[in-house]
Legacy VTK file of the C-alpha trace (Angstrom):
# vtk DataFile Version 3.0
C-alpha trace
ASCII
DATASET POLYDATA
POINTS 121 float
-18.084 113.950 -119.663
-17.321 111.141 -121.937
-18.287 108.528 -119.558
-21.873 109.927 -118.922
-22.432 110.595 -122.379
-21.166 106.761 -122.803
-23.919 105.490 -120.372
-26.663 107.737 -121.402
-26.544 106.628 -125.455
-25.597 103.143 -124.000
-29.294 103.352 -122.014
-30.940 104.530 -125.299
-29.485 101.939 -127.989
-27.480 104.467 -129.741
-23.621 104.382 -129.390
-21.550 107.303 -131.331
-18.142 108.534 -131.043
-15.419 109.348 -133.544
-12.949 109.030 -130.255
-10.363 105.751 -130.930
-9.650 105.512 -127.103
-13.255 105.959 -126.279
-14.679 103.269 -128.916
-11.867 100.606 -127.765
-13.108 101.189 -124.062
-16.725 100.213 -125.381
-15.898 97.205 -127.431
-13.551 96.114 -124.216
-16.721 96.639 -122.057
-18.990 95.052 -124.776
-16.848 91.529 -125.454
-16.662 91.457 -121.443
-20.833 91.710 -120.998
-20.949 89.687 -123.643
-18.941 86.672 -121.717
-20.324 87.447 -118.677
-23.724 87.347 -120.212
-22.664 83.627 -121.691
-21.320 82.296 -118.393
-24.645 83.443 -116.270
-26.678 81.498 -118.830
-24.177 78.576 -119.433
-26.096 75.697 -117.816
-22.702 74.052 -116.640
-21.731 77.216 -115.065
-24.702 77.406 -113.498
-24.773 73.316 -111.966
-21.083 74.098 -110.927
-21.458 77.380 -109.459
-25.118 76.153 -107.452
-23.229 73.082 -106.281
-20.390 75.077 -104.893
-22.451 77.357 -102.915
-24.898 74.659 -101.621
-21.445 73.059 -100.301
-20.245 76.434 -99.044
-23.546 76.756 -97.494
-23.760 73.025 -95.766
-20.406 73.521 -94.639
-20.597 76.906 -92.414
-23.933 76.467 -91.357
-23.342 72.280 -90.314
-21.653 73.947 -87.462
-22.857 75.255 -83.962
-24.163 79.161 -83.017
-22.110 80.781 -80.881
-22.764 80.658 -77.429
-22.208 83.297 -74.670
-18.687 83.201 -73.088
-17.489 81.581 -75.899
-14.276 83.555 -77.183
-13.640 85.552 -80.226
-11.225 82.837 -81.792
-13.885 80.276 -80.562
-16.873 81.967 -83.215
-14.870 82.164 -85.596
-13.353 78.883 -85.869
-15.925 76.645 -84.630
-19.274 78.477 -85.033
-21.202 79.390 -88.026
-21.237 82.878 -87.679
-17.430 82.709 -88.320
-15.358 86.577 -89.241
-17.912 89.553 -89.123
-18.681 91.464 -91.850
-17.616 94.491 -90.112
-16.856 95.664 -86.094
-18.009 98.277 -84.246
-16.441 99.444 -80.671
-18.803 101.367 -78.152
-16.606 102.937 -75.364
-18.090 103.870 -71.686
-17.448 104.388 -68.483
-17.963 101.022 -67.747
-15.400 99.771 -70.514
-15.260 98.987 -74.492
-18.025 96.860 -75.896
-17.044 95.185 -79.234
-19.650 94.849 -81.782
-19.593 92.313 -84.419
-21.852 92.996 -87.531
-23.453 89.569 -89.853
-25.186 90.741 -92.696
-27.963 88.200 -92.816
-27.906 86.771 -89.056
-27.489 89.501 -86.780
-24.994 90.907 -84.011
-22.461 89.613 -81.649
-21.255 91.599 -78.594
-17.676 91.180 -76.917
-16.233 92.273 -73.208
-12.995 91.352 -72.568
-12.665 88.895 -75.497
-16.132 86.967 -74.738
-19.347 86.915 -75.996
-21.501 88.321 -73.667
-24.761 89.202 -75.975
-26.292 87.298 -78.835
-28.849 89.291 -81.179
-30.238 87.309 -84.432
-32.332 88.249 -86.824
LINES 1 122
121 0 1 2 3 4 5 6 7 8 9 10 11 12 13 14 15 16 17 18 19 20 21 22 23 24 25 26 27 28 29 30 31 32 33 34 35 36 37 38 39 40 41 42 43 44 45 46 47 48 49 50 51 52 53 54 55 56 57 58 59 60 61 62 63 64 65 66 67 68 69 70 71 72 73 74 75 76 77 78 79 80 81 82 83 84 85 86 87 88 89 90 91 92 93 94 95 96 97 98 99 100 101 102 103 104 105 106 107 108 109 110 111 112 113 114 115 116 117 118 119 120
């Protein structure tokens, strides 16, 4: 109960509690916006932090796409779609098809180890 009545006079400007526990939590919460707030607006953070994910970016995406029968050790290591952000197994008569799940560049389906199906966005 504390919590939402926290957030809702947090929303409207007005923080009041005669709880010790309660107004230590909200000055631990406040310093920590407050430094977060600082480093999102610190222009050397931000250089640093833009730089690093350009790199990030030229690195993964300097390499090849993934190519049918490559395997699944193959993608990750030497293509840019690299780990999936999550798997997803479809089982049939005909066998299990693996699905591999990208967030922002699609779907990547496995028999027997090997890409067999390429889906982009």
């Amino acid at each position: 109960m504390k919590k939402i009545l926290f957030l809702c006079l947090l929303v409207s400007g007005v923080v009041w509690a005669d709880d010790s526990a309660f107004n230590k939590q909200y000055e631990e919460y406040m310093k920590q916006l407050d430094a977060d707030i600082a480093k999102a607006t610190d222009p050397v953070e931000i250089e640093k932090n833009s730089k690093k994910m350009w790199a990030e970016h030229h690195a993964r995406f300097s390499k090849p796409n993934a190519k049918i029968g490559m395997t699944e050790d193959q993608v990750i290591k030497n293509t840019y779609w690299g780990e999936p952000g999550d798997k997803n197994y479809t089982t049939t008569k005909y066998g299990t098809r693996e699905q591999w799940v990208y967030k922002n560049l699609g779907y990547l389906y496995f028999e027997n180890g090997k890409v067999v199906a390429i889906q982009g966005f």
